[in-house]
C-alpha positions in Angstrom: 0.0 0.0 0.0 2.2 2.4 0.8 4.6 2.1 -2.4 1.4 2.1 -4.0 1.1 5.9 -2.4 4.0 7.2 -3.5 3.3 6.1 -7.0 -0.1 8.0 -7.3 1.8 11.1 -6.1 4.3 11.1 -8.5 2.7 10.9 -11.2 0.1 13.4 -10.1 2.4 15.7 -9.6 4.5 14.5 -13.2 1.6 15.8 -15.1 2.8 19.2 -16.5 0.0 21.3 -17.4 1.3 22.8 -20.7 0.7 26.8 -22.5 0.7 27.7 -26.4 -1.6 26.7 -29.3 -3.6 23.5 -29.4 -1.1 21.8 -31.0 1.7 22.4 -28.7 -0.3 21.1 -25.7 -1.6 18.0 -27.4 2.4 17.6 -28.3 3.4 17.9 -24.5 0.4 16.0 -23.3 1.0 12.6 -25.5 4.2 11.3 -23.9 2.9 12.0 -20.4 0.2 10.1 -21.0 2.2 7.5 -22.5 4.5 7.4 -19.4 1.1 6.5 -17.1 -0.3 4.2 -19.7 3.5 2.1 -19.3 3.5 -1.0 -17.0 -0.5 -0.7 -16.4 -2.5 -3.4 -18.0 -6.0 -2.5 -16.0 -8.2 -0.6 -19.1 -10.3 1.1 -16.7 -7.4 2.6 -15.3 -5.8 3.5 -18.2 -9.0 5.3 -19.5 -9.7 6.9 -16.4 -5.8 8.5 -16.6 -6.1 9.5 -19.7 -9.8 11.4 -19.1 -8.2 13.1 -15.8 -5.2 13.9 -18.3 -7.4 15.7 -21.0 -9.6 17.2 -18.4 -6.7 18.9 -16.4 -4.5 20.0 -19.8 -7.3 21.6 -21.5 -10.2 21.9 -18.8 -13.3 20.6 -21.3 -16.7 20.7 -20.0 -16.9 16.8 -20.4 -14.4 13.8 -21.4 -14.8 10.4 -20.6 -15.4 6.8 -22.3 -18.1 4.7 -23.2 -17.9 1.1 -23.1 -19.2 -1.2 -25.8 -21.7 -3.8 -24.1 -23.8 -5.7 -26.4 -25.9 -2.9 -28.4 -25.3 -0.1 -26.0 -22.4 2.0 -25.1 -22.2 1.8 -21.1 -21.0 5.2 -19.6 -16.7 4.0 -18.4 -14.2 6.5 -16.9 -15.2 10.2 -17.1 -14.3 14.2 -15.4 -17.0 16.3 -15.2 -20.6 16.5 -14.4 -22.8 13.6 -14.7 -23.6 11.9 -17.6 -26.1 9.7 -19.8 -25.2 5.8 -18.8 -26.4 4.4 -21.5 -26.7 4.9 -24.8 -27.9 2.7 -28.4 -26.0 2.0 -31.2 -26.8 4.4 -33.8 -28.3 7.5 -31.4 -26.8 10.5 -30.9 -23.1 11.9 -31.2 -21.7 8.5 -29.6 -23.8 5.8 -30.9 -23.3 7.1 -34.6 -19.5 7.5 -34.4 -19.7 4.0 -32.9 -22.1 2.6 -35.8 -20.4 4.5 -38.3 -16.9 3.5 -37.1 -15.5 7.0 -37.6 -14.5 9.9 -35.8 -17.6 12.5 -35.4 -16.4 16.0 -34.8 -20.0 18.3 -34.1 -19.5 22.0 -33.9 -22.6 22.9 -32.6 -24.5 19.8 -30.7 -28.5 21.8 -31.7 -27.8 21.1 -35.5 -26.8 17.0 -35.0 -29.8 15.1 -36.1 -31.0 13.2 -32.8 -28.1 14.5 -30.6 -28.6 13.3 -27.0 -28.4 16.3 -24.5 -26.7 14.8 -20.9 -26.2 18.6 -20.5 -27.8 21.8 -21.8 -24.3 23.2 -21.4 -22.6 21.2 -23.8 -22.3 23.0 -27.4 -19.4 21.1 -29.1 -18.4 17.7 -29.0 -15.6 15.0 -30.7 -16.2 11.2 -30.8 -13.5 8.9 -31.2 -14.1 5.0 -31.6 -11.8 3.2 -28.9 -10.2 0.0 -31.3 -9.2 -3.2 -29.9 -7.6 -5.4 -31.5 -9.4 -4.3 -34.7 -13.0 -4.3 -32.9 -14.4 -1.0 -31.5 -14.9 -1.5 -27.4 -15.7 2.0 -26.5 -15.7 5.4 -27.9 -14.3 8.6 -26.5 -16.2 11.5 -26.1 -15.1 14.8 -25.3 -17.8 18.1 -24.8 -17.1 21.6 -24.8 -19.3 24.4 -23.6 -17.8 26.5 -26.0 -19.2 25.9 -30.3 -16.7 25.0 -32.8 -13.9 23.8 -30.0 -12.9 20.6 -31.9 -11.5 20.1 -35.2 -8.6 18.1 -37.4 -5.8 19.2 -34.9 -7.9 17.2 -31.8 -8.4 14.5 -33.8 -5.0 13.9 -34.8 -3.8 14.0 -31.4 -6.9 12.1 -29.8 -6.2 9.4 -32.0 -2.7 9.1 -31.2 -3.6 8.8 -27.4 -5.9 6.1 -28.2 -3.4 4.2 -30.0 -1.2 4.6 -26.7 -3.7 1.9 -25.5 -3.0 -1.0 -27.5 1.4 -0.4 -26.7 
């Protein structure tokens, strides 16, 4: 337990917050999360690292993971408020990147076609699929409260984490 302590403290503390454009944070930010992804085979772990990561580097309303399971993506690993638990293959921001098997990035959540609204403050959003192995288990979402936050830049980077997973 208590080498387990020291651990957790280190690598809080190793996380350096980073200034400058996008880009240049999401540049800092991957091999950090690569260091706490090394050595640690526990997925919910891992996911839940890298949403604290991406919450405390670029403070977005929302980011988290849901889990395939079945037809439904089961809410996984989030920061920030509460959120839908589950949601069906096909609906909203989530379920269609899932169904379409491709990153959705949505400018303004009001104009998506059957977007699901966990939060009224949420005007922007990204949706990665999480790949396994070459099956989707999970997809990431991230929400902004700001419109037009997301765009090729995140999901370059995004997807790089991701692939941090499967190392």
């Amino acid at each position: 337990m208590h080498d387990c302590f020291f651990t957790y403290i280190f690598m809080a503390e190793d996380l350096q917050i980073a200034k400058g454009s996008k880009e240049e944070q999401y540049q800092n930010l991957l091999p950090q999360i690569g260091g706490l992804l090394q050595g640690e085979t526990n997925q919910i772990a891992n996911l839940a690292n890298i949403a604290a990561a991406l919450k405390e580097q670029f403070n977005f309303f929302w980011v988290g993971f849901y889990l395939v399971e079945g037809d439904e993506l089961v809410l996984g690993p989030f920061q920030g408020p509460v959120a839908c638990t589950r949601i069906k293959k096909g609906r909203g921001v989530c379920g269609g990147a899932w169904a379409q098997e491709q990153t959705l990035i949505v400018p303004d959540v009001e104009q998506f076609p059957g977007h699901i609204a966990c939060s009224s403050l949420s005007k922007s959003e990204i949706v990665l699929p999480v790949v396994e192995q070459g099956k989707i288990i999970g997809v990431l979402d991230v929400d902004s409260s700001e419109l037009n936050s997301f765009d090729e830049i995140d999901e370059k980077y995004l997807t790089q984490i991701l692939q941090l997973l499967g190392k």
